[in-house]
C-alpha positions as CSV (number, residue, x, y, z in Angstrom):
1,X,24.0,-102.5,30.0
2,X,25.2,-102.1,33.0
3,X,25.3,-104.5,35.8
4,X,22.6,-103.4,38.2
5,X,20.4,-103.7,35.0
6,X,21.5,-107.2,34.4
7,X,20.7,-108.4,37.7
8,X,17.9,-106.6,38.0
9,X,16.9,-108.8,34.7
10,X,17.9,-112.2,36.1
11,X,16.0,-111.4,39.4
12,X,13.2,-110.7,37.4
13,X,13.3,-114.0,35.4
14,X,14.1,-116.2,38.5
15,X,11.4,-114.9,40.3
16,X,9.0,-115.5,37.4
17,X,10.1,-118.5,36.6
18,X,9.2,-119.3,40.7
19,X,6.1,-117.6,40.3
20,X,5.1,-119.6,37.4
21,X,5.4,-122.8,39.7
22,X,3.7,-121.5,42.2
23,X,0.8,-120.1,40.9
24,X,0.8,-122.4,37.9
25,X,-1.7,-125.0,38.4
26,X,-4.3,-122.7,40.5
27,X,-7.4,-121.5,39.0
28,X,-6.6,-118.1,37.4
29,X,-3.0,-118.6,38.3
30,X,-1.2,-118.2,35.3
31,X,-3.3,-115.2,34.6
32,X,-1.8,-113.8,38.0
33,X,1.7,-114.7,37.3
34,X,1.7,-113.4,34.1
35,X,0.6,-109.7,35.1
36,X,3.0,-109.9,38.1
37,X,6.0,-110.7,35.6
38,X,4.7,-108.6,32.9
39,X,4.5,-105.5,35.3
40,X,8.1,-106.3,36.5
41,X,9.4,-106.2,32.9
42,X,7.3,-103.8,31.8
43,X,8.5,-100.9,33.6
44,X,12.2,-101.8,33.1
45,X,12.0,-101.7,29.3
46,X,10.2,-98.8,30.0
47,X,12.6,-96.4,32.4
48,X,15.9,-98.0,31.5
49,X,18.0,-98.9,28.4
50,X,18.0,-101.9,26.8
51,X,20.1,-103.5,23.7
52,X,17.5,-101.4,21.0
53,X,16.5,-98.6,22.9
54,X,18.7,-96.7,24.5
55,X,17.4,-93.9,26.5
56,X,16.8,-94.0,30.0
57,X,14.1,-92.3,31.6
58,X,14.0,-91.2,35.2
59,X,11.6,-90.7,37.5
60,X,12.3,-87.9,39.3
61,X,11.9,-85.9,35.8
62,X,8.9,-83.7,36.4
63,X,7.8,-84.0,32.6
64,X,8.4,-88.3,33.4
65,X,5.8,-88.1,36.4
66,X,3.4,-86.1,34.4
67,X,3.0,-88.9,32.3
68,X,3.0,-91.6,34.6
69,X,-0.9,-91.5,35.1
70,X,-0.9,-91.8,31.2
71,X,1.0,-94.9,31.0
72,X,-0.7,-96.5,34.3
73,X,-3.7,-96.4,32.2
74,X,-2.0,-97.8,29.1
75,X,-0.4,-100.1,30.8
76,X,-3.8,-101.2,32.7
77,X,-5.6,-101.8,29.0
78,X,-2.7,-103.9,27.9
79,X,-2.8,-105.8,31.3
80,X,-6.8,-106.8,30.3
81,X,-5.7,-107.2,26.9
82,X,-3.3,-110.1,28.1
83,X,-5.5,-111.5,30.7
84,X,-8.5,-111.3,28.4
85,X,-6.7,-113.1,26.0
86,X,-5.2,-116.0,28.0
87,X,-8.9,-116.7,29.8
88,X,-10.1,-117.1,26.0
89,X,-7.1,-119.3,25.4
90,X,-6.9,-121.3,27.7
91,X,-11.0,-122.0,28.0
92,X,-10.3,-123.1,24.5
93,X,-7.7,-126.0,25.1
94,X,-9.9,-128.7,25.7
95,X,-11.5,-128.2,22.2
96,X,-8.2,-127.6,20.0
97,X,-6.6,-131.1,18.0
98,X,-4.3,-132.6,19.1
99,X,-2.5,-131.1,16.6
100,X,-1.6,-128.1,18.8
101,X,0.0,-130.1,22.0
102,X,2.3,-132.3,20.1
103,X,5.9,-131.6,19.8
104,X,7.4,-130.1,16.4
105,X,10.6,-131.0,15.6
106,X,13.4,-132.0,17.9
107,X,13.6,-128.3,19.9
108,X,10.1,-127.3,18.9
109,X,7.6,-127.7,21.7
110,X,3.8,-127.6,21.4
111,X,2.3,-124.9,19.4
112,X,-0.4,-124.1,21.8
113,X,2.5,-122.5,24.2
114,X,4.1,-120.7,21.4
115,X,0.8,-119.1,20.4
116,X,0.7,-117.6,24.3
117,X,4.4,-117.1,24.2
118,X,4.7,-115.1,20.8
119,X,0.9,-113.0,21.8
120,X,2.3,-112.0,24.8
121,X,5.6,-111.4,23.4
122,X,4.1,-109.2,20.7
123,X,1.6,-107.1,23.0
124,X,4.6,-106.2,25.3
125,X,7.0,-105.3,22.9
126,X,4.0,-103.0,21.1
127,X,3.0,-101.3,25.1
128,X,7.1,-100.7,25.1
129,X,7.5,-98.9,22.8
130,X,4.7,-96.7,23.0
131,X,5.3,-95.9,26.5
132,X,8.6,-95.0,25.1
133,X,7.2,-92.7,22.5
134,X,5.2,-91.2,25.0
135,X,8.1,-90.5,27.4
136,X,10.0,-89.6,24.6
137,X,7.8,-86.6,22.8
138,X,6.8,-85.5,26.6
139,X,11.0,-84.9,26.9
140,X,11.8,-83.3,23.7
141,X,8.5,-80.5,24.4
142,X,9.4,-80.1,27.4
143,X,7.8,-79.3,30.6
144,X,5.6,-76.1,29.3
145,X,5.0,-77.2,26.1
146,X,2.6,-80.5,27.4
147,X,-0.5,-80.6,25.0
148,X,-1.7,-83.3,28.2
149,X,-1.2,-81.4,31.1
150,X,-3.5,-78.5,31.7
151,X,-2.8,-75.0,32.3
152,X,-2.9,-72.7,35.9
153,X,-6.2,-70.9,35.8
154,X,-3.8,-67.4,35.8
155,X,-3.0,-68.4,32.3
156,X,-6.1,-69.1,31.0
């Protein structure tokens, strides 16, 4: 990793982590703060290496911005997915035992924030790597070989 990725990384998770206090207590707010972050990270697991996945995708590749409308709307669907989820969640809280907000074991926190931690966790990780797949098969056909892109009328 190199070390304009890594700062890239710990600007991203300061910023959240500022956006999370701002917008934390606001109606809808960590619905906003969590699409703004997830966005953010999301299209750096996506375009650059990371520890598992190694291939770096840039954006000036033609075959890349052919599939950038592709994964906009991918990434869109997992973005309701999320924000669906957490307005379900957290319209739930006040209805949940208490069971859920108390503290297990001595690092353990409440299992109601694990629960949005490990969803959100999963979902991203899941939009990843099929972005990756995506960006991946689009590389290895190659430019003229795109099932998704249609053909010039002259070679119809």
């Amino acid at each position: 990793m190199t070390l304009g990725i890594l700062a890239a990384y710990m600007v991203g998770a300061f910023g959240g982590l500022c956006i999370f206090i701002v917008f934390g207590e606001r109606p809808f707010g960590m619905q906003v703060a969590t699409t703004i972050i997830y966005t953010y990270f999301a299209f750096w697991y996506v375009f650059f290496p990371t520890r598992g996945l190694l291939e770096q995708y840039s954006l000036h590749d033609k075959t890349v911005q052919r599939r950038i409308p592709l994964l906009l709307a991918i990434h869109c669907a997992f973005l309701i997915l999320i924000v669906l989820g957490e307005t379900i969640w957290f319209s739930m809280k006040p209805h949940l035992p208490s069971y859920w907000f108390d503290e297990h074991g001595k690092r353990g926190g409440p299992l109601y924030v694990f629960v949005v931690i490990g969803s959100v966790t999963v979902i991203f990780l899941t939009e990843v790597l099929i972005s990756r797949r995506i960006l991946s098969r689009g590389l290895r056909e190659g430019p003229n070989e795109s099932s998704n892109v249609p053909l010039p009328i002259d070679k119809l």
